[in-house]
C-alpha positions in Angstrom: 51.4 51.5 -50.3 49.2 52.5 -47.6 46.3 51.1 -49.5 47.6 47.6 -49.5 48.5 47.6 -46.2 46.1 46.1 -44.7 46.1 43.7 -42.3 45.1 40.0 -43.1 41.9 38.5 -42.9 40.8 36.3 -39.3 39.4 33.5 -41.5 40.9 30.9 -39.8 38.9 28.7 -37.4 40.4 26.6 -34.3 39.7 23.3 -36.4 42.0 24.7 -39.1 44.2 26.3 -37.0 44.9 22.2 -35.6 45.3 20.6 -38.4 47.5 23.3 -40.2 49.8 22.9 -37.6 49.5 18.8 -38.2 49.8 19.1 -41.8 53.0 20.9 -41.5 54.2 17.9 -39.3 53.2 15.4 -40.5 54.2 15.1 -43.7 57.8 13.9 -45.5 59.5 13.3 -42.2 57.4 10.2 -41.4 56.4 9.1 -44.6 59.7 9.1 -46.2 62.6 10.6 -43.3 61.4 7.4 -41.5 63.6 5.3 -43.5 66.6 7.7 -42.9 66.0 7.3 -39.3 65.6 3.6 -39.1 68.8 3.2 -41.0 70.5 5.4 -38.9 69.1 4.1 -35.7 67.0 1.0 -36.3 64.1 0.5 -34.0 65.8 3.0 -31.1 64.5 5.1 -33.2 61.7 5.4 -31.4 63.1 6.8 -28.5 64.9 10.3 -30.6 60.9 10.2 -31.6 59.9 10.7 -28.0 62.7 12.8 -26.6 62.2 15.2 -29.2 58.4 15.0 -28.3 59.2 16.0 -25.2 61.1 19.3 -26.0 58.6 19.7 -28.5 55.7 20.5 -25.9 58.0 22.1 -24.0 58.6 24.7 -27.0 54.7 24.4 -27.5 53.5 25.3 -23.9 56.1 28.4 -24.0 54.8 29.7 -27.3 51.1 29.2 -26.2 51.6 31.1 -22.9 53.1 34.2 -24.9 50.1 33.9 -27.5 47.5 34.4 -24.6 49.4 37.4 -23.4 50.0 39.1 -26.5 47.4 37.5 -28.8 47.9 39.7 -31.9 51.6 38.9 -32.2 53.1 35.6 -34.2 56.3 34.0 -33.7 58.4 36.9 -35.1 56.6 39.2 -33.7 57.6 37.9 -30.0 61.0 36.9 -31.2 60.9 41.3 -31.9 59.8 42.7 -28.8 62.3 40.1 -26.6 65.6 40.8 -28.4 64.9 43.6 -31.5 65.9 43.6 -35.1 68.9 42.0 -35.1 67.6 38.6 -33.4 64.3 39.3 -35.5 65.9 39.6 -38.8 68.3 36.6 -38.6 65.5 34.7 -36.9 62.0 35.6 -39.4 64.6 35.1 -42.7 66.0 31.6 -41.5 62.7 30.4 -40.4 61.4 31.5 -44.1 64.4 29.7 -45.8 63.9 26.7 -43.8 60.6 26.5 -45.1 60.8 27.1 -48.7 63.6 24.0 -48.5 61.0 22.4 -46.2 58.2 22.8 -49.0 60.6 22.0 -51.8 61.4 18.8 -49.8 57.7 18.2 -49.8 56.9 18.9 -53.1 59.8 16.8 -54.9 58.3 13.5 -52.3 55.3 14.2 -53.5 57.1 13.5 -57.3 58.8 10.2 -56.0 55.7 9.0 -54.7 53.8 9.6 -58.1 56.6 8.0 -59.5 55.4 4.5 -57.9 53.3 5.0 -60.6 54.4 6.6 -63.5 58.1 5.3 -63.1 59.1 6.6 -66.9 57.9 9.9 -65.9 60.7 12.4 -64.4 61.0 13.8 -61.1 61.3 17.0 -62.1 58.1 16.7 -64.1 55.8 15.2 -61.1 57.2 17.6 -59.1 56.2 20.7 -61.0 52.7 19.8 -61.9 52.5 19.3 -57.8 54.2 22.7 -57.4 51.1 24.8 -59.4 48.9 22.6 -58.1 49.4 23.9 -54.1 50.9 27.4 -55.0 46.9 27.4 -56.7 45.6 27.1 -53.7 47.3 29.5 -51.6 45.8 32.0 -53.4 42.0 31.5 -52.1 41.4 33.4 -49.2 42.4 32.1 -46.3 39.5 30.5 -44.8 39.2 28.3 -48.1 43.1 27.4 -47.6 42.1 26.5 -44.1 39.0 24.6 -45.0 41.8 22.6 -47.9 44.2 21.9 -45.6 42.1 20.8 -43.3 40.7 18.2 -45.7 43.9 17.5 -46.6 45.8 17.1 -43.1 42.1 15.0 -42.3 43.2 12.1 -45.3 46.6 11.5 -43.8 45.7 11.7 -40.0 42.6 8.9 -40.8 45.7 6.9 -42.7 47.7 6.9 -40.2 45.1 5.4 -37.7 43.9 3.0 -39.9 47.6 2.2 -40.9 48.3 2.0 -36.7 44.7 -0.3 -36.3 46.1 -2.8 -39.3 49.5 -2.8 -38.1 48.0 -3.7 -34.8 46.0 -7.1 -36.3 48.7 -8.1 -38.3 51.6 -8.0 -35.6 49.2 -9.9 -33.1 48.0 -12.5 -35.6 44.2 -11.2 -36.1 45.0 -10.7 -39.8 46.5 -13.3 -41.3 49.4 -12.6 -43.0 52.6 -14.3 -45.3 55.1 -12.7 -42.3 55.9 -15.5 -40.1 57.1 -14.1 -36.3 56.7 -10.5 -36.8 58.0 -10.0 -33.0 61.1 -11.4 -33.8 62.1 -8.4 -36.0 62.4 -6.4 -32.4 65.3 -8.4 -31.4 67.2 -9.8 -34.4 69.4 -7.8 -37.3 71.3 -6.3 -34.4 68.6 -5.9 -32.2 66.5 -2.5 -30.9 69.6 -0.7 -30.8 71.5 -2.0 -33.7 73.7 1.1 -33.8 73.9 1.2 -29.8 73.1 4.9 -28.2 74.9 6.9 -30.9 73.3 5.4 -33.5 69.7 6.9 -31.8 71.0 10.3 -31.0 72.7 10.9 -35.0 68.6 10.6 -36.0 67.8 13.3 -34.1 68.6 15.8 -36.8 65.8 14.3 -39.1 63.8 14.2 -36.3 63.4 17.7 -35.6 63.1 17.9 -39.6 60.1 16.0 -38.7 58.7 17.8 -35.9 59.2 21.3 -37.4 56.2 22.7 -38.2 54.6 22.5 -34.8 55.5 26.4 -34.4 53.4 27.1 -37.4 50.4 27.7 -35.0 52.2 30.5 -33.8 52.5 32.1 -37.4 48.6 31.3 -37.9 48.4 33.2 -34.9 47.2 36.1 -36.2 44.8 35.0 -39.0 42.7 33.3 -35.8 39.7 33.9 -34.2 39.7 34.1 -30.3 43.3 33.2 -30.8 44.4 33.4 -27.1 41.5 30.9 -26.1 41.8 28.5 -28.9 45.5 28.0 -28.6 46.7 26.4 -25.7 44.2 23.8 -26.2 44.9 23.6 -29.9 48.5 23.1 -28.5 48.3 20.4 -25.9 46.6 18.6 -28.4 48.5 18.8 -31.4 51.9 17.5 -29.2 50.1 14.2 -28.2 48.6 13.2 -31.3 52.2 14.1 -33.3 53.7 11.7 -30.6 51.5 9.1 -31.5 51.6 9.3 -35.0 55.3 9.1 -35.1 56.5 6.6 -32.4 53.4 4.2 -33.1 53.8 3.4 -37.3 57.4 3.0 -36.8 57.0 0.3 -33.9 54.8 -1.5 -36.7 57.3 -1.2 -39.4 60.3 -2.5 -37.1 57.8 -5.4 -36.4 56.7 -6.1 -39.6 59.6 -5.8 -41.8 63.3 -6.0 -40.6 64.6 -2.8 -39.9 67.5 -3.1 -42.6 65.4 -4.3 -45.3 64.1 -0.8 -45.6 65.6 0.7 -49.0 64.5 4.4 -48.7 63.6 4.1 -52.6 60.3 4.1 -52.0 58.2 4.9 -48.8 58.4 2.4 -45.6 54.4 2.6 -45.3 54.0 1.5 -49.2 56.8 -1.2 -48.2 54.8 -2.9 -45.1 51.8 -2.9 -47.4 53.3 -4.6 -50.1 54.9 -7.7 -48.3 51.6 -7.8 -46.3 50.0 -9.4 -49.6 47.5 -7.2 -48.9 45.1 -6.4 -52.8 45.5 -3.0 -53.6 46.6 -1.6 -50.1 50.2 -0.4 -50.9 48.3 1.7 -54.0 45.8 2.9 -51.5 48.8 3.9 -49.3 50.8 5.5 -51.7 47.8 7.8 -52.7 47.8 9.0 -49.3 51.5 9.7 -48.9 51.1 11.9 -51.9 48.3 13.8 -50.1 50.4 14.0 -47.2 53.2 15.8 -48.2 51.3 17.9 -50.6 49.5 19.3 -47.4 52.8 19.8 -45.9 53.4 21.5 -48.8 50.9 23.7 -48.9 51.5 24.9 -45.1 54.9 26.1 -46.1 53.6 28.1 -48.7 51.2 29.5 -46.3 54.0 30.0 -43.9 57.0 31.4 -45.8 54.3 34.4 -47.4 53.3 35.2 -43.8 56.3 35.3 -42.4 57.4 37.7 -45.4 54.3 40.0 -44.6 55.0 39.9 -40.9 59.2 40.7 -41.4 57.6 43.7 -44.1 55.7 45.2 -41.1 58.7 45.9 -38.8 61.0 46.9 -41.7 63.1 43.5 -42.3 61.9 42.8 -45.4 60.6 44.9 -48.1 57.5 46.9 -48.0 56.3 45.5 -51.1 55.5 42.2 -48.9 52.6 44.7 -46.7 50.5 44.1 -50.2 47.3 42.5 -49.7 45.1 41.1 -52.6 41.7 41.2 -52.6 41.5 38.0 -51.5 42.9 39.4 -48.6 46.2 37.2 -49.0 49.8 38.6 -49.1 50.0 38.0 -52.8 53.7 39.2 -53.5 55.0 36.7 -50.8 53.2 33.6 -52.2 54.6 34.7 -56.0 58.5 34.5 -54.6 57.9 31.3 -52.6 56.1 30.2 -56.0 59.8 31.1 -57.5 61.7 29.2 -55.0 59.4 26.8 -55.1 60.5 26.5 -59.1 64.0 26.3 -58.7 63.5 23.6 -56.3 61.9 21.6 -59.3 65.0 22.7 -61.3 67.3 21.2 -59.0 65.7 18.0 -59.1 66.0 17.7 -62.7 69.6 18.2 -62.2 70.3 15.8 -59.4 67.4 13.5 -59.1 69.1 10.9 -56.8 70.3 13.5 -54.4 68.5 16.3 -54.0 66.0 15.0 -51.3 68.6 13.7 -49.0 70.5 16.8 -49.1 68.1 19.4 -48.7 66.3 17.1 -45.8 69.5 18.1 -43.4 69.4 21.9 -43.7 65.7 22.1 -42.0 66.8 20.6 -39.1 69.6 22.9 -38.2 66.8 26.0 -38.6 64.6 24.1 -36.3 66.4 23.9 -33.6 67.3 27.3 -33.5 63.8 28.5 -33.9 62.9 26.8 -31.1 65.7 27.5 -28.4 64.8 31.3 -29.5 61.3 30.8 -29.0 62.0 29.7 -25.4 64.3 32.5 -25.1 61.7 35.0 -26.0 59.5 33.6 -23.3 62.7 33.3 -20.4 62.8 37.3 -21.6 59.7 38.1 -21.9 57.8 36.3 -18.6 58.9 39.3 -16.6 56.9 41.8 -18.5 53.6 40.4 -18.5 51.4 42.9 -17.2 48.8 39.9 -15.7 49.8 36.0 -14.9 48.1 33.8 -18.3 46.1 31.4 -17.5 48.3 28.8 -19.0 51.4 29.1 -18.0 54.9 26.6 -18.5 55.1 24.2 -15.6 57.7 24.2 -13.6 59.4 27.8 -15.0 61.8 28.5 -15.4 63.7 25.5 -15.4 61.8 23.4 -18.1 62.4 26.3 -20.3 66.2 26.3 -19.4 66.4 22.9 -19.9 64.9 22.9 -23.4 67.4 25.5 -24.5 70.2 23.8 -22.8 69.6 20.5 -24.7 68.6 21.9 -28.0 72.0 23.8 -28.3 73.5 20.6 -27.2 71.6 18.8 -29.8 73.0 21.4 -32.3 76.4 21.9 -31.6 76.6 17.9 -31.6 75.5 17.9 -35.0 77.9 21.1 -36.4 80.5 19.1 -35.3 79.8 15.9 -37.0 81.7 15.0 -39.9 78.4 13.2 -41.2 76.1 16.4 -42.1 79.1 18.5 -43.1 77.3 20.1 -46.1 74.1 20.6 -43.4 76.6 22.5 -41.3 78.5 24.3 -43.7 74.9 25.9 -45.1 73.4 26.7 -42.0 76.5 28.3 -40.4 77.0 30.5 -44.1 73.4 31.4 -43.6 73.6 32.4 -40.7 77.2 34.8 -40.7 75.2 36.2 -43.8 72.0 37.1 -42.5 73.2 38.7 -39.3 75.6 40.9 -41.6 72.4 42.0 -43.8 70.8 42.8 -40.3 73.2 45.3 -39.7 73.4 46.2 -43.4 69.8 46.8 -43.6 69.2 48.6 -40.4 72.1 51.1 -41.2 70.1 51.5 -44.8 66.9 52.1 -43.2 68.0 54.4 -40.7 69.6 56.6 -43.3 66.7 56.5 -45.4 64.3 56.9 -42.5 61.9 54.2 -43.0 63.4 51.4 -40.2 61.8 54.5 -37.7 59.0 54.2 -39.5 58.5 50.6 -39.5 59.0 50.5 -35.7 56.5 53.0 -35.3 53.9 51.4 -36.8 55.3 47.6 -35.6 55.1 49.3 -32.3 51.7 50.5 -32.1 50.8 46.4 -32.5 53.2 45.5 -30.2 
């Protein structure tokens, strides 16, 4: 094994590094979670948008500050040399599960949405011929993923603005259009907050779906070049413009269609383009959605085989994930996502009507627990840094104590409602059984000698 383990290629540049991290963002949680969110909270929704903005740079700013100080560690990694294996196992496998769900999310939208086309086509079909077409291209090198994605992420993010600049015209009467009183959609069907305060604060849970992949930046981490300048920028950035893209579009939507008319078969954006009247603009649309989450999709590919490589080097996964193809890619990681990916298809050719909604929950749980130990590992960790970072938290610690404080809350509000029982019910299994296989496996290891052996060497990088 020591020939394949090498370490992966810096191919990555700080434009791909951006739009990686927007790809995995911006994908099936706007596009198609939207209309789980406005039914849940109408136009309110909004605000869950922008609260959970908020925490999201704060989660950001803590995980860039670490990057500059130990810029050849990733998010597992830091998660490591805070709290140990224990934390580090539970932490690297649920972030991996929550994005092989998150990519088999993406990849059966991407399906539905060629469905607006092909409606005598099955799900399960669309879907698969998505599936091998992104698991294809996770197996370039990396700079050629990152030059893809950033392509890809580059169709959506110019959709969006356009979508945002028509939206715009329409609501204030510079395009004509057959919607009479757009404005008036604000304050009627129950107005902004049909479903009063608690109606905002149930969408939260979809909302962190849609934020998660922010932290992605600090997987890519270590495929960058000059990561520990390139980040923090990278970072700032990334926050606004996710912000935007997310509270923006679903002010136009509220305005130009009521909030309840939204049906959730088929995406809000292709919706507001087909009452618009507008020739050939809901087809246009609905090409881009399919590009969308197809780029999400292929940044949780990218992300589940790194953080399989990354949990190999310090002994929490098997060694068999340290394998590097000649393409300088962790090829063993991408061919299990690839099977999960699979049986993701599977399940939607058993419950096509379902298997979205469901699986949409889970992610959000993992989320939110990724990030309060992400500002954990910094709280921890701030105390050892041999030099003050340039960037640095404002206002520490207490920004970073309030982030954790109101992402638990967030969490344990949402374990205990009766609403996302099966959500729950998953993510509390997962994790009772991952931090018995942390103990399980380090007891294995040390028996066999090789957990020693993969702290060594996971030391030396640390």
């Amino acid at each position: 094994m020591e020939t394949n383990h090498q370490n992966l290629k810096k191919g990555l540049l700080p434009r791909h590094v951006q739009f990686i991290a927007l790809a995995g963002m911006i994908g099936t949680g706007i596009f198609k979670g939207s209309s789980d969110t406005l039914n849940i909270a109408g136009p309110s929704v909004v605000f869950a948008y922008l609260l959970g903005g908020l925490l999201l740079f704060i989660v950001m700013s803590a995980l860039a500050e670490m990057a500059i100080v130990y810029p050849n560690l990733n998010v597992q990694h830091l998660v490591y040399k805070a709290f140990g294996f224990h934390t580090s196992f539970v932490v690297g496998w649920l972030y991996w599960i929550n994005w092989i769900i998150v990519t088999i999310v993406e990849v059966l939208a991407a399906g539905s949405f060629l469905t607006y086309w092909f409606p005598s086509v099955p799900l399960w079909f669309l879907s698969f011929l998505c599936a091998v077409l992104i698991i294809g291209i996770n197996l370039f090198q990396v700079k050629y993923f990152g030059e893809i994605e950033f392509w890809f992420a580059g169709i959506k993010i110019i959709a969006l603005t356009a979508f945002i600049i028509l939206g715009f015209c329409i609501l204030s009467g510079i395009i004509p259009s057959n919607i009479n009183d757009p404005l008036s959609n604000y304050t009627e069907h129950g107005g902004f907050f049909p479903h009063g305060i608690d109606g905002m604060l149930s969408a939260f849970l979809v909302v962190m779906f849609s934020y998660g992949g922010a932290e992605l930046i600090g997987v890519a981490v270590t495929e960058t070049k000059d990561a520990e300048k390139v980040l923090p920028k990278v970072i700032k950035g990334t926050v606004w413009r996710v912000i935007l893209f997310y509270i923006l579009p679903i002010l136009i939507i509220c305005g130009l269609m009521p909030w309840n008319k939204v049906t959730g078969e088929e995406s809000p954006f292709v919706q507001v383009f087909s009452i618009t009247g507008l020739p050939g603009a809901a087809h246009i649309m609905n090409f881009v959605l399919i590009t969308a989450v197809l780029s999400a999709a292929n940044s949780g590919i990218y992300a589940t085989s790194r953080m399989l490589y990354s949990m190999a080097q310090s002994g929490e996964a098997p060694t068999r994930f340290l394998k590097i193809s000649k393409q300088g890619i962790p090829i063993n990681g991408i061919i299990v996502t690839a099977i999960c990916i699979l049986f993701g298809v599977f399940l939607a050719y058993m419950t096509p009507d379902q298997v979205i909604s469901y699986l949409m929950t889970i992610p959000g749980f993992t989320i939110l627990l990724l990030w309060v130990s992400i500002c954990l590992a910094q709280l921890k960790l701030r105390s050892q840094y041999k030099e003050k970072p340039f960037f640095q938290v404002k206002w520490f610690p207490y920004t970073t104590i309030l982030a954790i404080v109101s992402l638990l809350m967030i969490f344990i509000s949402f374990i205990f409602n009766k609403d996302n029982i099966i959500g729950s019910t998953v993510c509390l299994v997962t994790l009772v059984l991952l931090a018995t296989f942390s103990f399980m496996s380090k007891n294995r290891k040390e028996k066999s000698g090789e957990y020693n052996k993969g702290k060594k060497g996971l030391v030396q990088n640390l």
